[in-house]
C-alpha positions, -999 to +999 in steps of 0.1 A: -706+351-153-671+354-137-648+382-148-621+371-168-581+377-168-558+371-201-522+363-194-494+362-227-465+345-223-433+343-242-404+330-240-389+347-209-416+328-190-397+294-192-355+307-188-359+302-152-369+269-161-336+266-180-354+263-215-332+280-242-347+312-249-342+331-285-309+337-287-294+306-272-316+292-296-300+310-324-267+302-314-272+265-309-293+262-350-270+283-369-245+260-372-246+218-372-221+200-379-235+167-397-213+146-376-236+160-341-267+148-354-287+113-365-314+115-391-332+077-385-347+060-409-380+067-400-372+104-407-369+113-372-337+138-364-322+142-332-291+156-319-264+129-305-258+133-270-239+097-260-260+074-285-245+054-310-253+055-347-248+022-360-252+031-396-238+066-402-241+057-442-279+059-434-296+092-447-258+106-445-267+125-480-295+144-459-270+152-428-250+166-454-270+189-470-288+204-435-250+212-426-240+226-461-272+244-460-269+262-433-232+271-440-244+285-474-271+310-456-251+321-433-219+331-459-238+337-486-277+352-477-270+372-444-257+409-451-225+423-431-235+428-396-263+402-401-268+373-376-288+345-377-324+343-365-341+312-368-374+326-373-359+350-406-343+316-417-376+295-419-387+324-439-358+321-462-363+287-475-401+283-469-408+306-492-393+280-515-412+257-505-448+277-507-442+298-539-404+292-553-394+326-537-353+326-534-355+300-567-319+310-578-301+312-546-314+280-532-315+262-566-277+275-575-267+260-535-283+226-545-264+225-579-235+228-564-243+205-538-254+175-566-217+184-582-202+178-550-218+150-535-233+131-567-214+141-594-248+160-607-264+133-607-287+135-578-315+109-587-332+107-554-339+138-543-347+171-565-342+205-553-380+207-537-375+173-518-343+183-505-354+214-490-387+189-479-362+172-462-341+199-446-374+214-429-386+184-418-351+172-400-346+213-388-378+210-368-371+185-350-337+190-339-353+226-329-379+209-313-354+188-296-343+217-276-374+229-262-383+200-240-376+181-208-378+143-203-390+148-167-423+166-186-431+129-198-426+115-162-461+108-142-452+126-114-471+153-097-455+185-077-472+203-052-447+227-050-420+237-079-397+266-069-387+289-087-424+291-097-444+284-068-451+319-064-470+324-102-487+293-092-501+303-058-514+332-080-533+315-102-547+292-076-561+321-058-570+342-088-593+312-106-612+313-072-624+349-085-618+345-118-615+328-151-581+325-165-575+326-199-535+311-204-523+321-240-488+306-250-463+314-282-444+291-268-435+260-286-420+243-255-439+222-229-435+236-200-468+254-189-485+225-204-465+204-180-473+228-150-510+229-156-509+190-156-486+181-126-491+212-100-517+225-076-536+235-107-544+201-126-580+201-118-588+234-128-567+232-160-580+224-196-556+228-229-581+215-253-573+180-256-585+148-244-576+111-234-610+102-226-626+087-258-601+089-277-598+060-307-563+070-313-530+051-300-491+048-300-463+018-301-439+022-280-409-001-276-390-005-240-364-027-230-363-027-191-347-052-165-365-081-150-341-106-127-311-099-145-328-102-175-334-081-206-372-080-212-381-062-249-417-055-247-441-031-279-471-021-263-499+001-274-504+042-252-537+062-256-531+094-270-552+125-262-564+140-296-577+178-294-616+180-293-617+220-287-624+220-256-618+246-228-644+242-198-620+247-164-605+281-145-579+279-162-571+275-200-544+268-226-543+283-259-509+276-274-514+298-303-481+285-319-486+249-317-461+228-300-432+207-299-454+178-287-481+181-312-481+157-337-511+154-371-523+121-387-537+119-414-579+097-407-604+083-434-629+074-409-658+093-403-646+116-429-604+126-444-591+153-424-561+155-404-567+154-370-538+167-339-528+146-315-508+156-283-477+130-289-462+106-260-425+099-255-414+068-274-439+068-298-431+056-333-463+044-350-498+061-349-530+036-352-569+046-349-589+020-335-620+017-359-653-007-370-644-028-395-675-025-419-679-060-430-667-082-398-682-056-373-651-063-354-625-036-340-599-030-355-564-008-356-554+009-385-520+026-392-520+063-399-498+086-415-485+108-394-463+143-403-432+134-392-421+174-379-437+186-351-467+207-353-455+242-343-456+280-361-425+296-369-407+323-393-417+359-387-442+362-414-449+326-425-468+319-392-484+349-390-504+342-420-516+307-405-535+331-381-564+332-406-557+305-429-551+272-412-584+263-395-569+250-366-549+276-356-577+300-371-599+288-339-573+292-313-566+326-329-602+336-326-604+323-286-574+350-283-595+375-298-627+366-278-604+361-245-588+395-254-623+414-258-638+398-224-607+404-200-609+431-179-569+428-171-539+414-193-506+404-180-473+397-201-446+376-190-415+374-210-428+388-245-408+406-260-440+425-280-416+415-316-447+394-333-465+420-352-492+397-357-496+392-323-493+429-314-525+437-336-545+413-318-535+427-289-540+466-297-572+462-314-591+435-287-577+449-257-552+478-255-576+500-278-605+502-251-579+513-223-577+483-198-550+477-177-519+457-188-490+447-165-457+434-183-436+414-161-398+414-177-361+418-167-352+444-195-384+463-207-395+453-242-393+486-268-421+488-288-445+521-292-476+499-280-457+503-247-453+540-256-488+546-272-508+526-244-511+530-208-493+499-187-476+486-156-439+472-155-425+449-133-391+445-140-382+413-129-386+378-141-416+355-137-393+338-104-386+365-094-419+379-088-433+376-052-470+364-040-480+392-026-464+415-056-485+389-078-519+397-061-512+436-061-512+432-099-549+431-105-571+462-102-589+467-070-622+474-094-615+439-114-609+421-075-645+432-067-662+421-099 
C-alpha cells in the first residue's frame, strides 16, 4: 500500500489565479444595487455585465427586495465597527429559514417592504418565500463570481504558469505517493486543473460521464455562411457515483459552484448531484418506459442554487447531517488518519469545524504539517502543534522548495 499525503486548500490557493478571495468577496455582496443584476424567469440570477434585460418588469419585485435586504442588514443588524461577512450573513437569515431564528427583525424588514412596495398587500410571496427567494438569487450571483468561462472550454494545458510549479509537484509526488486533494473551495479551479493539466489521468473527483443516464439542453446560436443557425441539443452530464480510484483525489468538502441536485423517481426518490455544464437550462434522465419498453427522457427538477456550504455555523453542521457531505466528511477523516504529511495552502485555519477534524485525525498524533501562506494564519493550533511555514503564496513557491517539503522518512516509505 503506497503512503499517503493530504493537502487543504483554501481560498489563497486560487488569488493567483485572479479568483476573488474573502474579502473581495465581501466587498462585491454587501451591497447590490437591483438595477446591476437580472433575476430570469427561470429563477436564475446573474449579475449584468453588457447584456440586455428585455423585461426589467420581470421578477423586479424580487430584485427589489435582495437590494433592500441587504441595505436593511447592513444599517440595521451589524453593530458599530461591524462589517459585512458573507458567511455571518447566510447565518443571519438562514436561521429564518431552518427554525424562525431573527423572526422579528426579518419579519418587521418585510412589513415594511409589503407597505412600500404593495401597499401591504403582498399576495404572492409571504415572508418565508421571500427570504426562499433571496437565498436562492444570493447564491448564484455569489456563485457567479467564483468561476471562469475558460474552465468550460475543452482545452488542455500542459503547462499553466503561475502554477506549473505545484503541478510538477504533484506529478512527481503521485509517482511515490497517493494524494489525497481536499478543497473548501466553492470555485472550480482545482477541479479545472486536475482535468486539463499534466495530471488528468491520474485525477479522480468522484464523478462520472461514463454511464451516466442524465443530460442537459443547451441552446446556441452560432454562425453558418452568414447565417444565424439556432440549434437545442442534448450534453451528458457526469453525476457523482463516489468514486475515488486515481493518484490523485478531489474532495470538495464544501460543494461547489458547479454542482447542481435533481430530484429522480427511478430506481428509487432521492436526489441525486450532478456536476452542471455551461448553458444548461433543463435537466432530463433517460429511463425505461415500463409499458412500451422504449427509452425515454424525462424532465427533472432540479434546485435552482448551486450546491455549495456556506455561513460559519450553518455548514458546519451539514458535516454530519447531510449524507452527502457526511461521506466526503468521513474521506477527510480517513485521509487525515492515513497521511503521514499534511500541507495547507491558503487556509486561513477560521473554520472551527474544519480545525477539529484536523487536530483530532492528524495534528494530535504529531505528524508534520507545512502551511504555505503570504501572512501566517493566527490560530493556537499553529501555536499548540508543531509545523513548517512557508511564507509565500502557492505561485510563488518553487519546485525544488516544493519537493524539500516532504519528510525524508515519508520520501522513503
Amino acid at each position: 500500500m503506497r503512503p499517503t499525503v493530504s493537502i487543504l486548500l483554501g481560498s489563497g490557493f486560487s488569488i493567483p489565479e485572479g479568483i476573488p478571495g474573502v474579502k473581495q468577496l465581501n466587498e462585491r455582496l454587501s451591497k447590490i444595487d437591483e438595477s446591476e443584476i437580472l433575476i430570469h424567469s427561470d429563477q436564475s440570477a446573474i449579475f449584468l455585465k453588457g447584456q440586455s434585460d428585455p423585461n426589467r418588469f420581470t421578477k423586479r419585485d424580487e430584485r427589489f427586495f435582495l437590494q433592500e435586504f441587504l441595505e436593511f442588514y447592513n444599517s440595521d443588524i451589524l453593530k458599530k465597527g461591524e462589517t459585512f461577512h458573507y458567511e455571518t450573513f447566510y447565518d443571519f437569515y438562514s436561521g429564518y429559514l431552518n427554525s424562525r431564528e431573527n423572526k422579528n427583525a426579518i419579519e418587521g424588514f418585510y412589513k415594511k417592504f409589503n407597505e412600500k412596495h404593495f401597499n401591504g398587500q403582498d399576495g404572492n410571496r409571504d415572508c418565508l418565500n421571500r427570504i426562499i427567494d433571496f437565498n436562492r438569487s444570493f447564491n448564484q450571483l455569489l456563485a457567479s463570481q467564483l468561476h471562469k468561462l475558460k474552465y468550460f472550454e475543452d482545452v488542455s494545458c500542459s503547462n499553466y504558469p503561475p502554477y506549473d510549479s505545484f503541478l510538477g509537484f504533484l506529478n512527481e509526488l503521485m509517482k511515490t505517493h497517493d494524494i489525497k486533494v481536499h478543497s473548501l473551495n466553492h470555485d472550480i479551479f482545482f477541479d479545472w486543473l486536475g482535468r486539463h493539466s499534466r495530471i488528468w489521468q491520474h485525477f479522480a473527483d468522484g464523478y462520472k460521464l461514463e454511464g451516466s443516464p442524465f443530460y442537459g439542453t443547451v441552446s446556441y446560436d452560432f454562425d453558418h455562411l452568414n447565417s444565424k443557425v439556432h440549434k437545442e441539443y442534448y450534453v451528458k452530464l457526469e453525476r457523482f457515483v463516489d468514486k475515488f480510484d486515481k493518484p490523485i483525489c478531489l474532495f470538495k468538502l464544501h460543494g461547489s459552484v458547479f454542482n447542481t441536485t435533481v430530484y429522480v423517481t427511478q430506481p428509487k426518490e432521492e436526489w441525486v448531484r450532478l456536476k452542471d455544464n455551461y448553458g444548461v437550462y433543463q435537466f432530463y434522465m433517460e429511463v425505461k418506459d415500463e409499458k412500451t419498453n422504449e427509452h425515454k427522457f424525462e424532465h427533472l427538477w432540479d434546485e435552482a442554487a448551486p450546491d455549495f456550504l456556506t455561513g460559519t455555523t450553518t455548514k458546519t453542521l451539514s458535516y454530519t447531517k447531510d449524507p452527502y457531505y457526511k461521506n466526503l466528511f468521513k474521506y477527510f477523516e480517513n485521509n487525515l488518519l492515513s497521511s503521514e504529511l499534511l500541507v495547507v495552502i491558503g487556509y486561513g485555519f477560521q473554520d472551527p469545524g474544519i480545525n477539529q477534524y484536523l487536530e483530532k485525525y492528524f495534528l494530535s498524533m504529531q505528524k508534520p504539517m507545512v502551511i504555505i501562506d503570504p501572512y501566517k494564519p493566527a490560530s493556537t493550533l499553529l501555536e499548540k502543534y508543531p509545523h513548517t511555514y512557508i511564507g509565500k503564496s502557492v505561485a510563488q513557491v518553487t519546485y525544488p522548495e516544493y519537493l524539500n517539503i516532504v519528510p525524508k522518512k515519508v520520501q522513503q516509505q
